[in-house]
N, C-alpha and C positions, 0 to 999 in steps of 0.2 A: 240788765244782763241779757247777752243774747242765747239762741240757743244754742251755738255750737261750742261758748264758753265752757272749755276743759273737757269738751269733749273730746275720744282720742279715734282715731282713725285709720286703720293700716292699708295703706295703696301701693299696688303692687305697680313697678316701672314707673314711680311718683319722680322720677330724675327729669322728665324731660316732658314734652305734647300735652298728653290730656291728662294726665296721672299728675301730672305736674300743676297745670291751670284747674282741675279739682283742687288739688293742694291750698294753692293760694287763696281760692275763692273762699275756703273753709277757715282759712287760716286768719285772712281780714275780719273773720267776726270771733277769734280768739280760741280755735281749735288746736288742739296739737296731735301732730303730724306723723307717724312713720313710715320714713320713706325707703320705701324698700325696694331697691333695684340693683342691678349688678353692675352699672355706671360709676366708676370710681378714679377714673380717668378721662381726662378730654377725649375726645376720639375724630377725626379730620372733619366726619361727616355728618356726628353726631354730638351737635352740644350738650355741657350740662352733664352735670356728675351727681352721685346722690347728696357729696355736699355743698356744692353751690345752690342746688334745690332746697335743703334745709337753711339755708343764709337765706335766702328768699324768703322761706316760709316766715323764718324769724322775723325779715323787714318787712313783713307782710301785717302782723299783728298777733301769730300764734307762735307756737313750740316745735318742736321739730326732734326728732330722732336721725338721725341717716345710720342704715344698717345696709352693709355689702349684704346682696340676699339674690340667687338665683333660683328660682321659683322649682327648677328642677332637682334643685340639691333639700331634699326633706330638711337633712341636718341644718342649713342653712333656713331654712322658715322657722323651725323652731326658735333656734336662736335668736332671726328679727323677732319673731312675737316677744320670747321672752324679756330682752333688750325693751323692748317697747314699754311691755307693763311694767317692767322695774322702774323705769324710767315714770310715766304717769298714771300707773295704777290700773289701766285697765284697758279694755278696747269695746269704742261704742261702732263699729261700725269697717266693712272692709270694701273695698272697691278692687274688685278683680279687672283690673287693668291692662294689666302686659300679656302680649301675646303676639306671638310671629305672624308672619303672610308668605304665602308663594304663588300667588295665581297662576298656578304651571298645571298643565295638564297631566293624564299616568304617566304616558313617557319620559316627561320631561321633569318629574319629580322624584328622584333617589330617594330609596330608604333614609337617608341623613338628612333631610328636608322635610319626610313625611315624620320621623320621629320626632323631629324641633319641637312641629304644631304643634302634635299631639302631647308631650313632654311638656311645653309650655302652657297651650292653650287647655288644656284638657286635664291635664293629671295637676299641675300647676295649680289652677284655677281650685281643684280639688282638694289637695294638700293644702292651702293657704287656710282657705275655710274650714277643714278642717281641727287647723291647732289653735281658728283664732273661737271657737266656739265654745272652749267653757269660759273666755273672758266676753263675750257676747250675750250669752245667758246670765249675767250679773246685772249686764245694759236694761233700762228701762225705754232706750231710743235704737235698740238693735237693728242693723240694715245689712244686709248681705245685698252689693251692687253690683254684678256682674254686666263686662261691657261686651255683649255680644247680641245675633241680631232676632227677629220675632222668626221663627219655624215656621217656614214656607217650605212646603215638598216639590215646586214645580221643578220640571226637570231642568230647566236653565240655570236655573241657581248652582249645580251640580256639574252640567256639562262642559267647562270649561276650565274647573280647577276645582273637581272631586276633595281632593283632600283639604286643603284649605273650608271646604265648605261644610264638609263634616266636623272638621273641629272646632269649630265656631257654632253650629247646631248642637253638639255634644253642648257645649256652655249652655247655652240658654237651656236643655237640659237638664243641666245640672242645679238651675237656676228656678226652675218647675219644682223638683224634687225638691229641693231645701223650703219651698216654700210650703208644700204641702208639710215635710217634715217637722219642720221647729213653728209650726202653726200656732199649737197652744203651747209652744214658750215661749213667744210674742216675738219675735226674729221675723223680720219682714226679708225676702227673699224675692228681687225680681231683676230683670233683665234690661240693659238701655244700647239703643241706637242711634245713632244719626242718621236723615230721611238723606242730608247731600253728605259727599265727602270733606273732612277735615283737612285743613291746612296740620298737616304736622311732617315729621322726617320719612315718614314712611311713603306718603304721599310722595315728598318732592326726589327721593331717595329710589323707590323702587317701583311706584304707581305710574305716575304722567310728569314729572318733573314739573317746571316754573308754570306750564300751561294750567293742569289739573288745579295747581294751586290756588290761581288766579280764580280757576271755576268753583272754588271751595268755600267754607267757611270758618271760623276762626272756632280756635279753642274753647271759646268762652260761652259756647251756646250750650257742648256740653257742660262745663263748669254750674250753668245758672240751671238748668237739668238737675244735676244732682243736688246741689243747695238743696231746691225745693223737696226734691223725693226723701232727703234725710231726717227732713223738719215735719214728715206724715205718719201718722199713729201706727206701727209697725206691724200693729194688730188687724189693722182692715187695709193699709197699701202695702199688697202682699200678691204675689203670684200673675204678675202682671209682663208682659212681654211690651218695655215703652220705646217709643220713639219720641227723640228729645222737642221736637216740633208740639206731640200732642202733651208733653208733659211741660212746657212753658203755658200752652193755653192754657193748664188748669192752674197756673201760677198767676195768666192774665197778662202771659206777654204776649198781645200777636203780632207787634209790629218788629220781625226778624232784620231786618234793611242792615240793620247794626252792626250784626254778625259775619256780614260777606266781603268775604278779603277785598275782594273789586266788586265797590257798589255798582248797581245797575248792565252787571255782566250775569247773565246766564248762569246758573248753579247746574253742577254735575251730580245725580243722584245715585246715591251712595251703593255698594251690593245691596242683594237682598229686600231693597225695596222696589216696588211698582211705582 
């Protein structure tokens, strides 16, 4: 039996990118899934709906929930959670997933852009964790994953898309505090990044288009990222700020080659890191 056998999961924008390729990767060793995103239509630019994502999961080797769930509407996370543990009895683990971008500078970012972030990234992120944590404290493999990046203060980080850059620090914030918080209820609580930029919609959508992409890497480095960190004693891999690069090596993967959309092309390094 593996470890992720009937263990359950709730990932937040699990319809599509990385929320998704988490999904599967969990789901091949017989995990079940819910997938909670507000996808429930094709959309031109954006494939993948939350239940073509749970068909997936299913062909994959695990279970799968799809719950319409916008991370902003409370009423609505309640419900996915509840749906969820009806469904398989409990929640070992959540991956704070979704989250908007606008790399706009003050100007150039409306009230209704700057609330999205924060509404998504920030209170989202918040709310989620919060209604999934009395079925967390039942887990004996509890992990709160939040996907946001290591707190650097430099002012570059800041100078060119203030808001965006805040609400994505607020996470990994949030991501400190739960660790220290649920410390001695054994709930491991840490943060993950990628060191280059992902191939996903957001990238080819509203970052650098076909080029960016080319210079990226695929889903699956995050995917093999989290695998590992969910499979670590929740009680000592705890309060950690990772980048998915240093958290393969302690899996014993170094040889990345694998994961770059275009082998032997130049990787773009991602925000927030050096």
């Amino acid at each position: 039996m593996t470890f992720f056998k009937n263990k359950t999961y709730f990932i937040s924008g699990a319809s599509r990118g990385i929320g998704k390729a988490i999904a599967l990767k969990l789901a091949a060793e017989g995990a079940n899934i819910i997938v909670a995103a507000k996808s429930v239509a094709e959309q031109p630019k954006l494939e993948g709906t939350i239940y073509t994502a749970a068909a997936e999961i299913v062909q994959a080797g695990g279970q799968a929930i799809a719950v319409a769930c916008d991370i902003r509407d409370e009423a609505m996370i309640i419900e996915a959670v509840a749906q969820g543990v009806a469904r398989f009895g409990g929640i070992d683990g959540v991956i704070n997933n979704a989250s908007a971008i606008s790399l706009t500078n003050t100007e150039q970012t409306p009230a209704k852009r700057f609330d999205l972030m924060h509404e998504i990234n920030v209170r989202g992120t918040y709310l989620v964790t919060q209604h999934c944590l009395p079925h967390l404290k039942q887990s004996s493999a509890a992990h709160i994953l939040t996907l946001s990046p290591p707190l650097d203060l430099q002012p570059k980080w800041f100078r060119h898309s203030v808001a965006y850059t805040i609400s994505k620090f607020n996470m990994s914030m949030l991501a400190m505090g739960w660790a220290a918080e649920f410390k001695e209820q054994g709930i491991a609580a840490n943060s993950l990044w990628p060191v280059t930029t992902i191939a996903t919609a957001a990238v080819n959508n509203l970052l650098g288009g076909s080029e960016m992409m080319a210079h990226s890497r695929t889903t699956d480095i995050l995917a093999d990222a989290v695998h590992y960190i969910l499979q670590q004693d929740p009680r000592q891999y705890t309060g950690q700020h990772l980048l998915d690069e240093q958290v393969l090596a302690q899996a014993g993967i170094t040889d990345l080659d694998a994961y770059a959309v275009t082998p032997g092309v130049p990787l773009q390094k991602d925000l927030f890191v050096d």
